[in-house]
Backbone as ProteinMPNN parsed JSONL, in Angstrom:
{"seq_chain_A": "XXXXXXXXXXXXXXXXXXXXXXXXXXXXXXXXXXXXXXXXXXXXXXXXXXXXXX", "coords_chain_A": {"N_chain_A": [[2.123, 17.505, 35.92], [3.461, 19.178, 33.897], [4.791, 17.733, 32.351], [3.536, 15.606, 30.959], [2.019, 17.468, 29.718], [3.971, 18.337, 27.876], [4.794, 15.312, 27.087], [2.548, 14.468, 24.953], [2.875, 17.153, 23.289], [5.139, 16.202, 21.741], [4.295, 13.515, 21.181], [2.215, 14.751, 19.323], [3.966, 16.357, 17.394], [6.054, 14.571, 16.478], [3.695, 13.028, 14.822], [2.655, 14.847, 13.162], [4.907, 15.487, 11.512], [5.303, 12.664, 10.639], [2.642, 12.866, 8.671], [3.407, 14.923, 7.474], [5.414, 13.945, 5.79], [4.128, 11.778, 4.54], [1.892, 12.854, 2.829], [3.7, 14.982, 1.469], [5.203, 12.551, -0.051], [2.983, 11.676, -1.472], [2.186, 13.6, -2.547], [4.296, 14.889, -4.394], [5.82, 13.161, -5.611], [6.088, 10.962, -8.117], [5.127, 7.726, -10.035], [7.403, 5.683, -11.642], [5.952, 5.202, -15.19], [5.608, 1.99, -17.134], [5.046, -0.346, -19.566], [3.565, -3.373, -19.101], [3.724, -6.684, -19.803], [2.832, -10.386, -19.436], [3.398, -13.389, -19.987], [0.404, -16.2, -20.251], [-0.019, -19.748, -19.147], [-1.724, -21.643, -21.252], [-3.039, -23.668, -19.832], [-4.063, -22.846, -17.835], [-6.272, -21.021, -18.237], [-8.359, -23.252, -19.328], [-11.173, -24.008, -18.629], [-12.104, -25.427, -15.305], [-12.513, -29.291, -14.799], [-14.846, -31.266, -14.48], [-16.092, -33.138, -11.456], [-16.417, -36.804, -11.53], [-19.45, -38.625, -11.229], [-21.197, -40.097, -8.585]], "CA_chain_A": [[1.274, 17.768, 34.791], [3.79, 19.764, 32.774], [5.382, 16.279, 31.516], [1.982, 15.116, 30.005], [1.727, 18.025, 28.277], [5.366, 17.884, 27.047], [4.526, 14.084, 26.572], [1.822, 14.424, 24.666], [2.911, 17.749, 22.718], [6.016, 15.38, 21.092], [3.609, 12.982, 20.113], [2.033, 15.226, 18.325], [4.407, 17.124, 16.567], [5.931, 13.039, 15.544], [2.384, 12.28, 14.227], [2.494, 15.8, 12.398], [5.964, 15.475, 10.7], [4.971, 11.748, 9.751], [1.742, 13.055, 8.161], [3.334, 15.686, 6.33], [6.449, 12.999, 4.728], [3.183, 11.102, 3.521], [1.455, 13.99, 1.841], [4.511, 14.897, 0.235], [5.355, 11.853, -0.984], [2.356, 11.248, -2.208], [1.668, 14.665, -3.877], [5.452, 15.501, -5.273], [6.74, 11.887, -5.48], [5.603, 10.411, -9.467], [6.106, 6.938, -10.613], [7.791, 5.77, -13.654], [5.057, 4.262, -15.578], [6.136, 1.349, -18.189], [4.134, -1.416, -20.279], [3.755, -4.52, -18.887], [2.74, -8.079, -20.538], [2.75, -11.552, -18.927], [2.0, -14.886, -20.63], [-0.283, -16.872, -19.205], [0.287, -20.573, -19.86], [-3.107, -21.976, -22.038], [-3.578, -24.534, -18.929], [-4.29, -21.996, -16.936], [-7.32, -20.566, -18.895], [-9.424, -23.853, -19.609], [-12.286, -24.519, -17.01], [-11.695, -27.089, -14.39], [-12.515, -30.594, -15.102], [-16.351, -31.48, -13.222], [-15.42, -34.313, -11.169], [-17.087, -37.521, -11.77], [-20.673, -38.045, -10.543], [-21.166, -41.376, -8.638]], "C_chain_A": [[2.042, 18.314, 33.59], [4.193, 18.45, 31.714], [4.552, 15.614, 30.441], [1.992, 15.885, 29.517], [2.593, 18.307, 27.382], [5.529, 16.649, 26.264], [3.724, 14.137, 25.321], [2.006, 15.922, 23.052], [4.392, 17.206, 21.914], [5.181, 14.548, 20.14], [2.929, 13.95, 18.902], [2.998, 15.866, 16.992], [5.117, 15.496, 15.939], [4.65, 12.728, 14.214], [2.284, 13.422, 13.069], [3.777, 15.727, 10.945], [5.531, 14.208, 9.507], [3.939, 12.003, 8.8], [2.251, 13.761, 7.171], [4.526, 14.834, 5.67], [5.268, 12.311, 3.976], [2.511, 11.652, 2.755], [2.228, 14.296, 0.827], [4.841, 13.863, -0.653], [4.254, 11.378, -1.642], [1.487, 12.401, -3.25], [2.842, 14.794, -4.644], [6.102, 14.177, -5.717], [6.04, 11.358, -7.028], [6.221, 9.23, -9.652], [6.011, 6.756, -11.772], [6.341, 4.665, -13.924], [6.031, 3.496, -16.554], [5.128, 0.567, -18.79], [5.014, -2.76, -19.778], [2.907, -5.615, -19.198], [3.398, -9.103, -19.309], [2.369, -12.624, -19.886], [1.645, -15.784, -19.59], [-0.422, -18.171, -20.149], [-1.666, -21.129, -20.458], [-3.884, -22.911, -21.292], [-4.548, -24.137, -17.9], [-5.748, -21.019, -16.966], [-8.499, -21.792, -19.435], [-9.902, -24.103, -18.164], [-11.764, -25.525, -16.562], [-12.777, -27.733, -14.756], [-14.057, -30.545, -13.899], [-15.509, -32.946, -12.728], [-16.675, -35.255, -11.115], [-18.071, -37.69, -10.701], [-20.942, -39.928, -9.67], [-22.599, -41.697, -8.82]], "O_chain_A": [[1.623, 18.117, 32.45], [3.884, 18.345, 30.528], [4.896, 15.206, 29.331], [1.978, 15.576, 28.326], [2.273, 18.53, 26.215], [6.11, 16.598, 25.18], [4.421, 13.742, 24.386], [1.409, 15.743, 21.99], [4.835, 18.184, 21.312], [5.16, 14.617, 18.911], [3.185, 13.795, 17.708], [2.667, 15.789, 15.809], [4.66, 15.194, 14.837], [4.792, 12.329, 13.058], [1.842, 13.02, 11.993], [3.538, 15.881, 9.748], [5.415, 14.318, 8.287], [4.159, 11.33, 7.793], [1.853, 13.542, 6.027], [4.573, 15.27, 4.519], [5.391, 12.251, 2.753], [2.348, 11.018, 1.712], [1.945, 14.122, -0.359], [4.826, 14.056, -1.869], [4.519, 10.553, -2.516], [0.665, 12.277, -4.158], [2.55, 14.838, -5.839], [7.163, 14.365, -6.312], [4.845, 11.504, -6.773], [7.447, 9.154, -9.57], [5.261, 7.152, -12.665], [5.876, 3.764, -13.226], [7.094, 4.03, -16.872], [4.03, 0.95, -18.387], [6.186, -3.123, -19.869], [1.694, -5.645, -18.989], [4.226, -8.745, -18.471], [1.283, -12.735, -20.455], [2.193, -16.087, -18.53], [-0.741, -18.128, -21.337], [-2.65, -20.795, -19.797], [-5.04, -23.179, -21.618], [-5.45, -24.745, -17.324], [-6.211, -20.432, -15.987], [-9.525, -21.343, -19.945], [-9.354, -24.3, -17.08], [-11.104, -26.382, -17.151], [-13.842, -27.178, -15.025], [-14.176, -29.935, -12.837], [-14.66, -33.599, -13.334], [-17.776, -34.823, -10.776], [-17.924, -37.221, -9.572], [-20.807, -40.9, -10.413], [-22.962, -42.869, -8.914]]}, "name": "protein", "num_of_chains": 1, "seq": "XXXXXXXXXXXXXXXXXXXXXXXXXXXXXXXXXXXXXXXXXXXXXXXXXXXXXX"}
């Protein structure tokens, strides 16, 4: 029995460490913001074509 709870008290403290690298990085960690454009070609913006009706 002690093994399981040795087993089992690893996982946790794993599952604890990983939890707290994701907290931090997601409270102390900032990204760079920038401005971003795209063109979009003018083909790409007219409606599709109805297809003929027989």
């Amino acid at each position: 029995m002690p093994s399981l709870f040795r087993f089992l008290l690893i996982l946790l403290l794993l599952g604890l460490t990983g939890f707290g690298l994701v907290y931090a990085l997601g409270t102390y960690v900032k990204p760079a913001t920038r401005p971003m454009s795209q063109d979009v070609p003018l083909k790409n913006l007219e409606p599709p074509k109805e297809p003929a009706k027989p």
